[in-house]
Structures are given as C-alpha cells and as structure tokens.
N, C-alpha and C positions, 0 to 999 in steps of 0.2 A: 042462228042467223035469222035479222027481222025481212018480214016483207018489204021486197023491192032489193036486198042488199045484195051486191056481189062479190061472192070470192073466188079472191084467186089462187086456183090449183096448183100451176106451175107457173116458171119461165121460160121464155125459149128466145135465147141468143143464137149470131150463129158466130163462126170464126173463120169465116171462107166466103170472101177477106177478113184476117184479122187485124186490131187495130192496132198501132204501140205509139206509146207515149214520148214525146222527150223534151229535155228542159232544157231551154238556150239561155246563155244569159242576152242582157237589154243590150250590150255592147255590141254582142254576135249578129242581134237582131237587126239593131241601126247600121252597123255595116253592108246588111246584108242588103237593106233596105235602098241603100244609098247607091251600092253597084247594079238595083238593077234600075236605075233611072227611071225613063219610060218602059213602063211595063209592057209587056209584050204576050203573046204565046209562047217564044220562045224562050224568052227569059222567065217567066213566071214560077212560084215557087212547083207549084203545077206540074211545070214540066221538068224539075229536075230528077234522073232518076236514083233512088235510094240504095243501098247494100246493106244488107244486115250481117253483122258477123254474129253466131251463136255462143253459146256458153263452152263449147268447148272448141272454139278457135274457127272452128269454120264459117264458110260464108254461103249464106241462105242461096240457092239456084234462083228464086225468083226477087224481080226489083221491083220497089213500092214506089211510093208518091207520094207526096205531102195530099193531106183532105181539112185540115182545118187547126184553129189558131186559137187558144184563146183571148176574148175580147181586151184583157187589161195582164200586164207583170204582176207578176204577186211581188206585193212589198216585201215580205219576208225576207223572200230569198233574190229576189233581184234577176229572177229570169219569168220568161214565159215558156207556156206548155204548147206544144205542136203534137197534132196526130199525123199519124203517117196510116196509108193502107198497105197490105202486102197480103200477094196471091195465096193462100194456105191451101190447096190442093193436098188431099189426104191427111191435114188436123194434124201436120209433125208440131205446127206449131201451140201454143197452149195460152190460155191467161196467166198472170203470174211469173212466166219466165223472165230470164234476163238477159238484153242480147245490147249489141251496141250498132249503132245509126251511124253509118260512114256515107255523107254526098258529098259531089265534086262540085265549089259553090262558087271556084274560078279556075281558070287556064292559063299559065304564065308561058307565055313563048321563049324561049331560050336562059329558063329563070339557073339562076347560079344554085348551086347546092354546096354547103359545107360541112363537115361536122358539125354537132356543137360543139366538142369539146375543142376546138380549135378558135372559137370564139371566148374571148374574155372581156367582163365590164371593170373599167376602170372611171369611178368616180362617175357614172351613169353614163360614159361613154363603151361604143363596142368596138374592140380591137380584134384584127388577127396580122400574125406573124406569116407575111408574104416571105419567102425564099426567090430572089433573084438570080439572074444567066450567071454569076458570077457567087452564087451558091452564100452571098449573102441575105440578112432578115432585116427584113421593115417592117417594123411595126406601125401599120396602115388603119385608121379609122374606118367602121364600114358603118352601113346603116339596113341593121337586119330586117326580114317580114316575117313571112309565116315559120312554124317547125313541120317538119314534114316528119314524122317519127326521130329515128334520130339527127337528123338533118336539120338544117339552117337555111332559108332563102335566105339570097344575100342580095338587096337592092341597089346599094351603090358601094363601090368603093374597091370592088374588085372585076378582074375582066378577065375573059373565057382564057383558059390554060395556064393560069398562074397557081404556081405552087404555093398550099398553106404548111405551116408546123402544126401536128396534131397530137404530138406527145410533146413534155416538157414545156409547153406553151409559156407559162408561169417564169420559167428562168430562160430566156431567151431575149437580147435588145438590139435596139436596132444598131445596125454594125458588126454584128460578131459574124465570123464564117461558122459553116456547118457542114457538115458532109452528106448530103441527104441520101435516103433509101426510099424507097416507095412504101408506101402504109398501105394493108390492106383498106377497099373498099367499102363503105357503110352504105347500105340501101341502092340508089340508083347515084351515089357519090361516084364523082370522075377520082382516081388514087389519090391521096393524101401525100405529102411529102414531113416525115418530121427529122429534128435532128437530132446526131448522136450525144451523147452523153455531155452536158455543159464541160467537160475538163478537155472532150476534143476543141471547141470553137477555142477561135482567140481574137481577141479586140482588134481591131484596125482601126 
C-alpha cells in the first residue's frame, strides 16, 4: 500500500431497520398514483402501513413503511423498485430472504365479493349466473375489480343478497330452474348458492 492510500478493513451495515425490496409493475404504480390525488400526510405512500408475510406463512409482528422509489422503470421488466423499512429488533430478519409485501392501497365500503369461479368470460364479457326468488338463473353481465385471494369484487351488476351459481357455472342458462343448496363459504364470501346436477333444472 502507497503513501497516502486507504484501505478498507471492513464493512459495517446495519439491519435494525432492515430494508426489502419490491417490484411494482408501471400500471400498479399509475393507478396508485392517480387515487391518491392531492397528496396528503395522510394519503402518502408514507403513511401507508406495510405487513410482511415470511417464508414460512407467517406474518412479521412489526409494520414497515415505504422510504424510497426509484427514479425511472426499468425498461426490461416494466415495473419499478420500491424500498420499504421494517423494524428488525433481535436480527430474526436477514439479507437475502424472501418474504412477501402485503399493503391496504384502498377501502371499498360495502364492496360485493364473489367467487371467482362463479365468474365466467364470454367473448371479453364477465358473466355470472344470479339464482332468483323463484329459484330461476339469469345470466347477468357484471363489471369485475380487484381479486381478493380467491374472491372477485364485483363493481356493477349485482346487488347485496343475491344468489350466484358456483358450481356447474358452464352448463347453466338463463331460464332453467335449479334447486339450490347453499355452498360452502370462500374467504370473507357471503354463502354461495349453486345448482344441482343439469338433468334436475328443466326449461321454462
């Protein structure tokens, strides 16, 4: 080593907070962009707070924060990278792991929920089979939003306490009668109603 040079011995990071990484794609971002308007304190990405689920299903006890963005998308892959902070008291967490970034980036007040599989496209339209007072099916247009795990918001086209079919979806039309049962629940899904076997309905 000449006069005047310096080397360096070590490094010293810390991870308390540690940082994690995640890739949004451009569409996630402009949406996100767009809902919160005027920026605020309270809407800021700032202030929303984070959950981490870990590698083996659980969810980290402490909430993070977004800290920073970067400047441009990578063309590549068509999203951008976001850091988040989170509180690492006692180092459980590490560099290198893999965990998944779950935030709440809206609140829908009385949003509908369906299966999906109670949802079918036909010809880029979304359909589901409503069950009627009179235990007949209409096959009613809707206009979906988000997925909620296995679930559907359902923005238009259906209204609070109506029965969908969530089996046999596929061979059921509008008009036939059904004998409905109640389906078990999926997630925070109100019951399901599907119908028996196509050879009970019959045309009307």
């Amino acid at each position: 080593m000449g006069p005047g040079q310096i080397q360096e011995l070590t490094a010293v990071s810390t991870v308390d907070p540690i940082k994690v990484y995640i890739a949004i794609s451009e569409q996630e971002y402009m949406k996100f962009r767009r809902k919160q308007g005027v920026k605020t304190a309270e809407n800021s990405a700032e202030a929303i707070p984070l959950e981490l689920i870990l590698a083996d299903g659980t969810v980290y006890p402490h909430k993070g924060k977004f800290s920073l963005a970067d400047r441009q998308v990578d063309v590549k892959t068509g999203t951008m990278r976001l850091g988040a902070l989170f509180p690492n008291p006692g180092n459980l967490l590490r560099p290198g792991q893999f965990a998944i970034v779950r935030a709440t980036m809206e609140t829908k007040k009385g949003a509908l929920l369906v299966p999906q599989r109670a949802v079918t496209e036909v010809q880029g339209k979304f359909l589901v089979a409503v069950v009627g007072a009179d235990n007949t099916v209409d096959l009613r247009p809707v206009t979906p939003a988000e997925r909620v795990g296995p679930l559907w918001v359902i923005d238009k086209g259906l209204k609070p306490g109506e029965r969908v079919v969530v089996e046999g979806v596929q061979k059921v039309k509008t008009g036939v009668a059904v004998a409905p049962t109640q389906a078990a629940a999926e997630g925070e899904a109100k019951p399901a109603t599907p119908p028996p076997s196509p050879a009970k309905g019959e045309k009307r």
